[in-house]
N, C-alpha and C positions, 0 to 999 in steps of 0.2 A: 897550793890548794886552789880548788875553780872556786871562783865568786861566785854569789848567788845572782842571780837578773839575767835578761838578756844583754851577748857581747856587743850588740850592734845595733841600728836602726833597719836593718835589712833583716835582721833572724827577728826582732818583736814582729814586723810586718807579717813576715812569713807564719811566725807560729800563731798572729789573730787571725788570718785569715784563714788557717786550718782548722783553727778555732771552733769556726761557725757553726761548720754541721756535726757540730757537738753542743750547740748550748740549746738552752731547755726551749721545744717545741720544733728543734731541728732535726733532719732525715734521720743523721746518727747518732742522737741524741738517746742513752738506754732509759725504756720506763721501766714498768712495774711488769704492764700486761695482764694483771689479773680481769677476768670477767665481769663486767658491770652489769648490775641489773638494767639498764635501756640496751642489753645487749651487744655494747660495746666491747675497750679494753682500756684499763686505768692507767692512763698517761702521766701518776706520778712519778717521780725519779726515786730508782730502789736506794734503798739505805745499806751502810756496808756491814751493818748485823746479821743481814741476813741473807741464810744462802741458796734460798730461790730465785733471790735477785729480785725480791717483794718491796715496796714501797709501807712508809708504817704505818697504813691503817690495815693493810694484809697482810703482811709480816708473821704476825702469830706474835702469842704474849711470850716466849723466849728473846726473839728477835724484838721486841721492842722493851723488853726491859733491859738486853745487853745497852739499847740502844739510848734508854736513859741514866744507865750507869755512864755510857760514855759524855752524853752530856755534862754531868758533873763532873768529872774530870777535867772537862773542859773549860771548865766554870774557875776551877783552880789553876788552869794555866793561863786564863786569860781570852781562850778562842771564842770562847761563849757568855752573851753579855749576862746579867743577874734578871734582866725586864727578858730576852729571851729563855732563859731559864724560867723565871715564872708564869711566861703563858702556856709554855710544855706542862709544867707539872698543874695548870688550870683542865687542860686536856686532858690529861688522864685521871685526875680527878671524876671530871665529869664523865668519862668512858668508865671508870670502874664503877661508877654511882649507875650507871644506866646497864652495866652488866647482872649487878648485884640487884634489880631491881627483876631481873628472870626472875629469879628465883624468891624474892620477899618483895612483892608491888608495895609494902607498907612501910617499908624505909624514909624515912623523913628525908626532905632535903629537896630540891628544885636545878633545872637545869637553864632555866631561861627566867629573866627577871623583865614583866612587859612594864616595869614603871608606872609611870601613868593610863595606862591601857588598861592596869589591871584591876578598874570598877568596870568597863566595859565590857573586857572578859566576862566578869562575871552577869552584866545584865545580859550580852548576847546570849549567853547558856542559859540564864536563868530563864528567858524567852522561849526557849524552847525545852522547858521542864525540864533542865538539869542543873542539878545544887552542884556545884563545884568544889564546897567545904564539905560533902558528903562521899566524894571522890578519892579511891586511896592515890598516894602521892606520884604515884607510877604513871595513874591513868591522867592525873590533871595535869601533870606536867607535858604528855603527849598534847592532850587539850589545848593546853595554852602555846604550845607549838603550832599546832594547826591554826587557831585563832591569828596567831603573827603572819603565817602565811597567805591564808584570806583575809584578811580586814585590817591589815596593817601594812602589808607588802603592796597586798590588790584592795582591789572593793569587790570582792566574791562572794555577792550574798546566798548563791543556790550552794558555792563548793561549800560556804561555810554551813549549809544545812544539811548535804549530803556527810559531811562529817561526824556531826549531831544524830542523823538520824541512820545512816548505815555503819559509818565506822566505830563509832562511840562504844553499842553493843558488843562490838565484839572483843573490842580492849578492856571491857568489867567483865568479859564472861570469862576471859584467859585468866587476868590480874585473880579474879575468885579462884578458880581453879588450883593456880598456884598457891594461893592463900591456905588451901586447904592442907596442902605439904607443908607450910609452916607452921600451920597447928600443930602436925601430927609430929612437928620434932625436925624436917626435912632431912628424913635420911636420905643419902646415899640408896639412889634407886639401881644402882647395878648390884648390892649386894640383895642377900638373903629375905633380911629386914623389909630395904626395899619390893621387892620384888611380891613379897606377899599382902604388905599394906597397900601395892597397885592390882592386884588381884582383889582384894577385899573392896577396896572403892571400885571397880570396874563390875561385883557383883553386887553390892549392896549399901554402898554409899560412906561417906563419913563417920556414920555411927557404926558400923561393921568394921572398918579399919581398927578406929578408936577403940575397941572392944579387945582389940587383940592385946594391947598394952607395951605397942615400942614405939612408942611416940616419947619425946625428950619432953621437956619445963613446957611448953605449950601447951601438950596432948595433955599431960597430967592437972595440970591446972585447972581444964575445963572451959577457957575461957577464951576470947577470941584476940588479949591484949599480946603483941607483938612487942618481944624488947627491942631496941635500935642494935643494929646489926645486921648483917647476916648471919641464920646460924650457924655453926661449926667452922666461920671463914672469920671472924674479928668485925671490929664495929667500920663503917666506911669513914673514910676521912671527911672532913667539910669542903665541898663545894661553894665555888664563883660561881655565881648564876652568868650566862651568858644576860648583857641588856639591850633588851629592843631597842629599836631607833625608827623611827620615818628612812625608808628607802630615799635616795634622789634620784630625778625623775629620768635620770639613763642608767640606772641599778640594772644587774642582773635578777634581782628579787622579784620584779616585775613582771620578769617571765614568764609561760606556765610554765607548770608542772609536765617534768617529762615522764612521757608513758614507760613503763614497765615493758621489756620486753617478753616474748611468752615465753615460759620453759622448754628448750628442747627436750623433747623424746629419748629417753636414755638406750641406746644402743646392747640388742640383749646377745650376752656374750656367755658360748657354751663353755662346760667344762674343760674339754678339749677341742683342739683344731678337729675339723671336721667330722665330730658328732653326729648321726645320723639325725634325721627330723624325728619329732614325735608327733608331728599333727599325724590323726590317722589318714590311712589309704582310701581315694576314691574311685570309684570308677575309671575315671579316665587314664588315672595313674597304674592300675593295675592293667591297663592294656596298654601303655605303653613301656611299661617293666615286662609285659611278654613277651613284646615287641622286643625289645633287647636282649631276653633270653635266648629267642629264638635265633638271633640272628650272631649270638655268639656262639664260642665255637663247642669242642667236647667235652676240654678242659674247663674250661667256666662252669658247662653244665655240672660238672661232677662236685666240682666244688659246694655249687646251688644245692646237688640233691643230696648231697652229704650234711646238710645243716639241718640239725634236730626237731627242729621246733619252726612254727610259722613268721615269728618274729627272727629269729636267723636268717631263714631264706628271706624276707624282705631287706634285713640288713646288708646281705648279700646282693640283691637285685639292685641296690642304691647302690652300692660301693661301683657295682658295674656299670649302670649307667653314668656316676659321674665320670666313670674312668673313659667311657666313648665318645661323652659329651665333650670333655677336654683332654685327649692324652697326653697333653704337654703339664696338667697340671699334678706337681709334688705332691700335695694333698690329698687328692684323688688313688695316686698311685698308693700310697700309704696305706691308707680306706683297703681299699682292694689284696693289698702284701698280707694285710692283718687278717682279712678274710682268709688264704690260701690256707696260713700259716695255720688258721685255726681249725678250718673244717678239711681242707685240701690235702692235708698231712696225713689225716685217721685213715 
């Protein structure tokens, strides 16, 4: 039977030094590659859950809960220590606590603990007329997030008011909105139910949903107290708050903030391979589709004056022009067989 290890001092050499461009931030070192919002690609190392070859914060929740079952497993054979098993299930914790807060902003619970910061938190908000204990849990917890980042990482006193005063709004106007699906019961907006209690708020508000009467323990109540939970998903588990600290003074916290890259333009893609255009015909177009009528031959002609209808023969005038413009292309030629076959035949 072979022994485990290297036989040699010559084969360990050989296989570290093959080693290299393999370990993490090395040429052939495999990541994730997903898209990063600065426009990048995510340079984690993919997990063997999953089979995108995703890293596990892009994985998807199949790929990372095979991924924590594997953990524990490991935990019983020894490969996984119990302090590394507990900061994993700290992380998902806190991931499901910030998933579950989509959809119920009034989940109890906190994701970051600023210690001692946090009377200061509260006078910097209160400063600029926001009550923090007036705040559902979803939105002060983002709060006290941004807080740690200007006035604890940096000394940012404009980001910390541009925060306050642009982003703030618009985290209590979503956080409400959802709130208002947890009164009504939060159905399932893809069914039936759904679909009509978002038609009814979209015409006439809360009290027109509510009138209809499929709202669950909330809607019936009348009242705006939220039990802990999600609805129809089980209560969340308790969260570690993550706890602030003072950065040191070579942190990457210090940083800024890296810009957002812009959304690309989503590439519009027809039914079929070459689909005629629908923008309509303009002048210039329609003299140069004469221009190609005239200059093809008898057969093309008959084809043309065999199509019914004026969007026919245009479809037909295209098909021909692409076909002149490139006869080497498949496409084109296609365009043009379909044409024959259709009007060229009768």
């Amino acid at each position: 039977m072979r022994k485990a290890g290297f036989h040699s001092v010559t084969q360990e050499q050989r296989f570290l030094s093959a080693a290299r461009a393999w370990r993490r931030g090395a040429p052939a070192a495999p990541i994730c590659g997903a898209r990063t919002r600065t426009g990048g690609v995510c340079a984690q190392a993919p997990i063997a859950e999953s089979a995108a070859g995703r890293c596990l914060k892009h994985a998807g929740s199949k790929a990372q809960n095979a991924h924590a079952a594997t953990r524990h497993r490991e935990l019983r054979t020894g490969k996984t220590s119990p302090e590394a098993l507990a900061r994993a299930e700290a992380r998902r914790a806190r991931n499901r606590l910030i998933h579950a807060w989509r959809r119920n902003p009034s989940l109890p619970g906190a994701t970051i603990d600023l210690g001692p910061w946090a009377a200061d938190f509260a006078n910097a908000a209160s400063a600029l007329g926001v009550d923090v204990d007036g705040l559902l849990p979803a939105v002060r917890d983002w709060l006290a997030w941004r807080f740690k980042r200007t006035r604890i990482d940096r000394d940012d006193g404009p980001g910390w008011g541009r925060t306050v005063r642009d982003g703030l709004p618009g985290k209590v106007e979503a956080a409400e909105a959802a709130m208002v699906w947890v009164r009504l019961g939060d159905p399932d907006r893809r069914t039936r139910q759904g679909r009509a209690l978002k038609a009814a708020l979209n015409r006439s508000g809360e009290a027109c949903a509510r009138s209809l009467g499929f709202g669950g323990g909330h809607a019936a109540a009348g009242t705006d107290a939220v039990a802990p939970g999600t609805p129809g998903r089980g209560p969340v588990r308790a969260v570690r708050p993550w706890a602030a600290t003072s950065p040191d003074p070579g942190s990457k916290r210090k940083r800024p903030d890296r810009i957002r890259a812009p959304r690309k333009p989503e590439a519009t893609l027809h039914a079929r391979p070459g689909r005629p255009r629908t923008r309509p015909v303009d002048d210039d177009d329609l003299a140069e589709l004469a221009r190609v009528l005239w200059t093809a031959g008898q057969a093309a002609r008959a084809v043309h004056d065999a199509a019914p209808d004026a969007a026919s023969r245009l479809a037909v005038l295209r098909a021909l022009s692409a076909l002149q413009a490139d006869p080497g292309d498949l496409t084109a030629h296609e365009r043009w067989a379909r044409c024959v076959r259709r009007f060229g035949e009768g």
